[in-house]
C-alpha positions as MATLAB code, in Angstrom:
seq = 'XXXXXXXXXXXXXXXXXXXXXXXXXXXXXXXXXXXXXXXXXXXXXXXXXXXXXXXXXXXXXXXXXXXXXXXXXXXXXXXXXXXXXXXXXXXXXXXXXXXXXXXXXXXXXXXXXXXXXXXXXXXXXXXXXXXXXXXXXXXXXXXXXXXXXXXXXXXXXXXXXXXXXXXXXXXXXXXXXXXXXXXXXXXXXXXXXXXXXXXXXXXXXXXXXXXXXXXXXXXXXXXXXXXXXXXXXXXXXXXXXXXXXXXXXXXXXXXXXXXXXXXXXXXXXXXXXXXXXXXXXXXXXXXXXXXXXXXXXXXXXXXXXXXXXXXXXXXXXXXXXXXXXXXXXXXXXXXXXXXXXXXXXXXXXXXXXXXXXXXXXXXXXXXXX';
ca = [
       8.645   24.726   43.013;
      10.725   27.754   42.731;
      14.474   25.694   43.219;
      12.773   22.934   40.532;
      12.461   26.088   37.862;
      16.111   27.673   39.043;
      17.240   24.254   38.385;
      15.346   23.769   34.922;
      16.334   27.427   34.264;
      20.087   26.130   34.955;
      20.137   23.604   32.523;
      20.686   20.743   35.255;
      16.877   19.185   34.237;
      17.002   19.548   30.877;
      18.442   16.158   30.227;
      16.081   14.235   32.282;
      12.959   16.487   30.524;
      14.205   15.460   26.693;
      14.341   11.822   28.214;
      11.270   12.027   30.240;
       8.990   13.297   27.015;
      10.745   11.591   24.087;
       8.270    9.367   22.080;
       9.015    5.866   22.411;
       7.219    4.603   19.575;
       6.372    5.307   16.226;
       2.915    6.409   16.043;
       4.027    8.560   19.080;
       6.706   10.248   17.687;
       4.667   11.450   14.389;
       1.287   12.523   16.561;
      -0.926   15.019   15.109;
       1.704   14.767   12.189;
       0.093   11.348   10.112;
      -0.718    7.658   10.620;
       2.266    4.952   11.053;
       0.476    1.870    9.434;
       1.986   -1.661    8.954;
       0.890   -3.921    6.199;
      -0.131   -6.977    8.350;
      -0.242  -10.651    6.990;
      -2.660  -13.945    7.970;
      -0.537  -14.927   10.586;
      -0.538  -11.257   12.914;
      -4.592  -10.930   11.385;
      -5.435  -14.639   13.385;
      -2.614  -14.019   16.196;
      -0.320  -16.960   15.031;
       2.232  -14.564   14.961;
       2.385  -13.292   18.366;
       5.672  -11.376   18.429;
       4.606   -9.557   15.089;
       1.185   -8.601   16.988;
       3.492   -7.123   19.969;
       4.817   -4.981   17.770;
       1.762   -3.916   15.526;
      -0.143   -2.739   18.812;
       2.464   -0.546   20.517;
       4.096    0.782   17.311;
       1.321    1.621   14.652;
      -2.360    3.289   14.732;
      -2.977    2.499   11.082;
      -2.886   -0.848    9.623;
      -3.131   -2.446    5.735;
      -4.074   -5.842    4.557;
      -1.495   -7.843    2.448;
      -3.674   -9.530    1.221;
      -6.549  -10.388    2.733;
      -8.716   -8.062    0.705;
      -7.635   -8.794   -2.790;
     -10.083  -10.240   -5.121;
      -8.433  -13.794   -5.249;
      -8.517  -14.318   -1.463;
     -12.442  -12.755   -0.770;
     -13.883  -13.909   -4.256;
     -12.286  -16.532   -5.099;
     -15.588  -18.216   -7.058;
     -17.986  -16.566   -8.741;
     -20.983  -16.215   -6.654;
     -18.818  -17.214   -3.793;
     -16.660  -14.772   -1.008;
     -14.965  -15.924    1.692;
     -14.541  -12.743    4.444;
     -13.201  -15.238    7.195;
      -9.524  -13.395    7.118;
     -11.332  -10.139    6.012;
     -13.521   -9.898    9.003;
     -10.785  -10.932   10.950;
      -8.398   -8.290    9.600;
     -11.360   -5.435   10.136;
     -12.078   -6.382   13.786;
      -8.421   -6.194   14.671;
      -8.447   -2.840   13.562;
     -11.008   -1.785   15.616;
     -10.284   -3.631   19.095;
      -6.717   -1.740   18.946;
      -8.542    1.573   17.383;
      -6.603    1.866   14.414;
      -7.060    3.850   11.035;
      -8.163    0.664    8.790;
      -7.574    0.659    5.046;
      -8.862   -1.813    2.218;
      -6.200   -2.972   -0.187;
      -7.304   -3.168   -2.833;
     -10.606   -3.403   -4.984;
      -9.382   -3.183   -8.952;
      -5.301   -4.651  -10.306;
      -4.536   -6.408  -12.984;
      -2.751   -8.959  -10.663;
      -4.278  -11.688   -7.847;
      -7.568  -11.375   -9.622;
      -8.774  -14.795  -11.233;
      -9.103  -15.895  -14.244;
     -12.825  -16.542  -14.153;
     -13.169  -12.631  -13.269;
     -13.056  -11.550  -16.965;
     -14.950  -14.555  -18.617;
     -18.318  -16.138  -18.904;
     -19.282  -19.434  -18.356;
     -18.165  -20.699  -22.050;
     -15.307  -19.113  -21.188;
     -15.397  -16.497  -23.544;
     -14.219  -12.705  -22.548;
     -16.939  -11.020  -20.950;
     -18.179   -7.773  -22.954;
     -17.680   -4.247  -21.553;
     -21.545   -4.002  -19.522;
     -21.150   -8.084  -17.845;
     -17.431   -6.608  -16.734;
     -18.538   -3.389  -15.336;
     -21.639   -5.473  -13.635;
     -19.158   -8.001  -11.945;
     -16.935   -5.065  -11.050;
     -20.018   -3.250   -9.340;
     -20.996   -6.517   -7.470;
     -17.845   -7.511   -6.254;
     -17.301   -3.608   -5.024;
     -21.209   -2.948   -3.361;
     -20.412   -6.203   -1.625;
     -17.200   -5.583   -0.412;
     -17.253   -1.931    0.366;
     -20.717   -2.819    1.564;
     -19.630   -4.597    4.117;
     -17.277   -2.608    5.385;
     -19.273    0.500    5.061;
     -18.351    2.922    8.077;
     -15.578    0.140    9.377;
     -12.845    0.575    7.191;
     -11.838    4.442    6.431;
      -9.422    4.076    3.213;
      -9.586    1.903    0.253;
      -7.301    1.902   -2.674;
      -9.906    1.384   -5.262;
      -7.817    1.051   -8.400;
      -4.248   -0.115   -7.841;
      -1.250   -0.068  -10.534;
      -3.146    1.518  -13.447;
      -0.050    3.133  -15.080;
       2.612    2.178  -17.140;
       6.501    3.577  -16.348;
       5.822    6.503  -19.417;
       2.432    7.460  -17.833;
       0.337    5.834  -19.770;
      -2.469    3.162  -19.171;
      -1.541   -0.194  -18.792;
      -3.185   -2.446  -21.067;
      -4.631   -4.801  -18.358;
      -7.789   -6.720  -18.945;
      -9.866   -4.476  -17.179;
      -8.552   -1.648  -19.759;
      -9.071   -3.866  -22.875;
     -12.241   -4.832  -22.383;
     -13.897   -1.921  -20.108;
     -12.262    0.951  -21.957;
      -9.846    3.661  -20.158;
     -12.874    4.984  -18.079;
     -12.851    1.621  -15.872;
     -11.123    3.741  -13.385;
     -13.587    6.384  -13.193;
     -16.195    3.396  -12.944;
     -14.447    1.502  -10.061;
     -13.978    4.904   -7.851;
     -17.987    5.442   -8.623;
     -19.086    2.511   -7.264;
     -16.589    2.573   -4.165;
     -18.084    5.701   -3.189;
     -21.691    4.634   -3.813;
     -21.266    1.637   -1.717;
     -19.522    4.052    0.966;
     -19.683    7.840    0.816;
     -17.480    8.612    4.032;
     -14.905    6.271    2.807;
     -11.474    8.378    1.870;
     -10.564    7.011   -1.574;
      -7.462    6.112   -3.100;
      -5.621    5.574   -6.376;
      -2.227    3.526   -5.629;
       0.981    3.195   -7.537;
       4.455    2.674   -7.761;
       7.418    5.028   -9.442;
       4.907    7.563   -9.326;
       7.581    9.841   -7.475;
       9.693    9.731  -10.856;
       8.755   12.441  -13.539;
       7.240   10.686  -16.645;
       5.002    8.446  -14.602;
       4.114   11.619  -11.815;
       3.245   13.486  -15.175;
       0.733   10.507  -16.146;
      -0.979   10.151  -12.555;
      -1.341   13.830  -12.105;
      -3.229   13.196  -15.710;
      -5.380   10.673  -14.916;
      -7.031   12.804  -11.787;
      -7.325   15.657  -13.356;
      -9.647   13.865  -15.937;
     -11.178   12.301  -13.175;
     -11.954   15.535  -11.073;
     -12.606   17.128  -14.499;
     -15.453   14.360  -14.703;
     -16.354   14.833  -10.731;
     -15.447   11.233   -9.816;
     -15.018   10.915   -6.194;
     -11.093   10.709   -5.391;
      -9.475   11.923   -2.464;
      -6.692   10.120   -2.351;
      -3.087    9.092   -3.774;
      -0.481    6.587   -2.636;
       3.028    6.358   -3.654;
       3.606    3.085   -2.971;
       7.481    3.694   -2.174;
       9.032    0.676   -2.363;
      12.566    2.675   -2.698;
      15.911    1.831   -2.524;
      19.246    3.291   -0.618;
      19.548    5.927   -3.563;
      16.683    6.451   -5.400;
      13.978    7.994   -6.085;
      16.364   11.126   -4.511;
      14.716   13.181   -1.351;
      14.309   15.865   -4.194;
      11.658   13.655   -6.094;
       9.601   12.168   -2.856;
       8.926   16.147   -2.191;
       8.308   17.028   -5.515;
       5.840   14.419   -6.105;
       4.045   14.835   -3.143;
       3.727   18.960   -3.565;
       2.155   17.714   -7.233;
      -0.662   15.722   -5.634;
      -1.273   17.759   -2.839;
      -1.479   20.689   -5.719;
      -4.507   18.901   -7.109;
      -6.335   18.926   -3.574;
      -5.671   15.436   -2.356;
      -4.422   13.891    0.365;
      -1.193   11.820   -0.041;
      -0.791    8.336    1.670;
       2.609    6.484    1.274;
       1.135    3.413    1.066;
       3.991    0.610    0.955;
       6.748    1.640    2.418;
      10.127   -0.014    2.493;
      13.770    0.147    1.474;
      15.705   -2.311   -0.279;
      19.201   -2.797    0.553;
      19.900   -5.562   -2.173;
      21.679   -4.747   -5.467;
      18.394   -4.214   -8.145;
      17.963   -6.886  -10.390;
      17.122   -4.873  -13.220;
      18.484   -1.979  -14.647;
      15.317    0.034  -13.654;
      13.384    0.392  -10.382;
       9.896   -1.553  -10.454;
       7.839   -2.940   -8.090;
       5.734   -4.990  -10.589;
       5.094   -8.242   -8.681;
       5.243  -10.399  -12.119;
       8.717   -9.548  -12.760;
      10.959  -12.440  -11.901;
      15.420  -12.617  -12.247;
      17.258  -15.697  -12.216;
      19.026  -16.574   -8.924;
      22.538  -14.998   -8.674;
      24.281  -15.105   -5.678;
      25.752  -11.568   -6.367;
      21.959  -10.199   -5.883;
      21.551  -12.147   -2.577;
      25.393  -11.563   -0.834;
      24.187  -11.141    2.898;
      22.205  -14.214    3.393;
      23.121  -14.282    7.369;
      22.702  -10.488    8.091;
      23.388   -7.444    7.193;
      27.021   -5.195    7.641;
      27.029   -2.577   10.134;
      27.718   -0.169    7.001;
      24.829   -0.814    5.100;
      22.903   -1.263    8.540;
      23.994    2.334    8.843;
      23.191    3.414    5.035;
      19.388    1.895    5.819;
      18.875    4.382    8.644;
      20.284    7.158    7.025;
      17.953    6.551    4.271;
      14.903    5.987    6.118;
      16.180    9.365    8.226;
      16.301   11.178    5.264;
      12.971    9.754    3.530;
      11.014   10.511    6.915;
      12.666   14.532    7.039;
      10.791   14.793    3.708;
       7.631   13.308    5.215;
       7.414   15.509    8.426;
       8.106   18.639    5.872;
       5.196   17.845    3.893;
       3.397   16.888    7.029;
      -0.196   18.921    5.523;
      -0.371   17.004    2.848;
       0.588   13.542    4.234;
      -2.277   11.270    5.889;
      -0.623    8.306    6.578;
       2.798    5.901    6.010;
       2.399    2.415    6.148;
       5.114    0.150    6.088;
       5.167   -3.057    4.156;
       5.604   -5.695    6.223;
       6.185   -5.783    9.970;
       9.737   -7.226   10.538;
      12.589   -8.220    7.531;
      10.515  -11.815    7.766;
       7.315  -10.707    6.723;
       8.419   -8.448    3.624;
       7.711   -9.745    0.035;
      10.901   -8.433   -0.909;
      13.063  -11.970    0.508;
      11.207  -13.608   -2.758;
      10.820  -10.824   -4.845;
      12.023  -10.722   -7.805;
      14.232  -13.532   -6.948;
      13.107  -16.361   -5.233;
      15.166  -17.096   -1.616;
      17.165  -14.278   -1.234;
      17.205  -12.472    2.114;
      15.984   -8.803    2.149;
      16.451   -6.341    5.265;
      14.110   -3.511    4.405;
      12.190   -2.716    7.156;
      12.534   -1.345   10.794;
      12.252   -4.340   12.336;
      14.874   -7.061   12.240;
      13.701  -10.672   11.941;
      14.307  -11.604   15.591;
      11.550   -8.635   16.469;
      14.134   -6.126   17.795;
      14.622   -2.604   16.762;
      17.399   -1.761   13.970;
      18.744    1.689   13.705;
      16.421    2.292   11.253;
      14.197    2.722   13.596;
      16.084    5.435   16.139;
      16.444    7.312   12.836;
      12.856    7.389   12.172;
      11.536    8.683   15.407;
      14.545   11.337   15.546;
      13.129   12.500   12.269;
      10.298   13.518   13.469;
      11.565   16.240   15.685;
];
């Protein structure tokens, strides 16, 4: 014993201690700091996608539903739910232990048509809305109740200025649908941490309007504990100065801060702002698709030092931060390849599509130290 500490005190172990203790995976390297999630799709939830499940298991403690949970795939008729994937998705979860989030109860997108109309087909008026809203949330939550720990109850409420969007849900509930939808989640589940979810919000005008909208709802006493900035960045922007400063504004208000959908796009943007509105489309142009058979080392090497730089801001802000989930699993999976042109090939996760490690990844874990 006493050589083995002369040695250690000599330097000559030190090497082989580092190696010996280094975390291997992600949810290693950031323990006791937050959850590392993964948004997981139908093929990893039914274990199709066997590879992608490999990788779920030994890397991440937190996982998120693509889409599994959103009102068009569970309520897809009225009177009629389908938790096949759902149920599925939850029990996954809990064989492997993970923290298991609901995404999402209330958008303005992947809802159906039938949602907001009566059987004439007439728009429903503000109290049959709210009603259909409350059923569809008791019955999901419901069934969830104690199973899955996070929901993001209203997703995407915001326009790029702050203000309300003008979905249907606004128009025809009024601006206090939000307050409404976060009521009933937390009826239907009191332990249930809950979420509002949104993109940009780490840029000024639209931070300004979501630190607005919960102080009106905390000013009311509706039940949020939650906010996720969705990130879905790119290799410059928003800067490392705006991530902190966004996250020191929610975490000013008492919440807890989840980034939510997490991934960095390498492509040149397709519009002159960044969005991550999923009804925005851009005519093919092979200048915003120009590494269609993998990515150069020196944008291979731009991705990590982004990711690097994104995850020092994380670990620094470590109190306020409950979990980061990724958006996909490998390049493959993410919705950026289609998004917002269709067939282009998108390299914005950790993973590359043949399941291996990029350098992404080495960059995350030595973040953490």
């Amino acid at each position: 014993m006493k050589i083995l500490v002369a040695l250690a005190a000599g330097g000559l172990l030190t090497g082989l201690a580092t190696t010996a203790q280094a975390p291997v995976t992600l949810k290693d390297a950031y323990s006791g700091q937050f959850y590392i999630g993964a948004a997981i799709n139908a093929a990893q939830i039914t274990g199709q996608d066997a590879r992608g499940d490999a990788i779920v298991e030994q890397q991440f403690n937190s996982i998120s539903p693509e889409n599994v949970l959103k009102w068009e795939v569970v309520h897809p008729q009225p009177g009629k739910y389908d938790f096949t994937l759902a149920d599925q998705y939850v029990a996954f979860g809990e064989k492997h232990h993970m923290w298991i989030v609901g995404h999402n109860l209330v958008w303005h997108s992947q809802v159906p048509p039938w949602v907001f109309r009566d059987d004439s087909g007439n728009l429903l008026s503000r109290e049959a809305l709210l009603a259909r809203m409350k059923e569809h949330i008791d019955t999901v939550v419901g069934r969830y109740k104690g199973r899955i720990q996070s929901w993001d109850v209203v997703n995407e409420a915001l326009n790029e200025d702050g203000t309300l969007r003008q979905s249907r849900w606004e128009k025809i509930i009024g601006p206090d649908y939000i307050a409404k939808a976060f009521e009933y989640a937390h009826a239907a589940d009191p332990a249930a941490q809950l979420t509002y979810n949104d993109y940009n919000i780490e840029y000024p005008a639209k931070r300004d309007g979501a630190v607005r909208l919960v102080k009106q709802l905390q000013a009311e006493g509706v039940p949020i504990n939650c906010i996720g900035i969705q990130d879905h960045d790119s290799l410059t922007s928003p800067t490392a100065e705006q991530e902190g400063a966004a996250i020191d504004a929610f975490a000013a208000l008492g919440l807890k801060v989840a980034i939510s959908e997490l991934d960095v796009d390498v492509l040149p943007p397709a519009f002159g702002q960044m969005t991550a509105d999923v009804s925005a489309h851009a005519a093919a142009d092979p200048k915003l698709n120009p590494w269609p058979n993998g990515l150069p080392d020196d944008v291979e090497k731009q991705l990590a030092q982004r990711y690097a730089e994104l995850f020092r801001v994380y670990a620094a802000h470590k109190a306020a931060i409950s979990r980061v989930t990724f958006w996909g699993v490998t390049d493959g999976d993410s919705w950026k390849n289609d998004w917002p042109v269709r067939g282009r090939t998108d390299y914005p996760l950790l993973f590359g599509r043949d399941g291996q490690k990029k350098p992404a990844f080495a960059a995350v874990v030595s973040a953490a130290h």
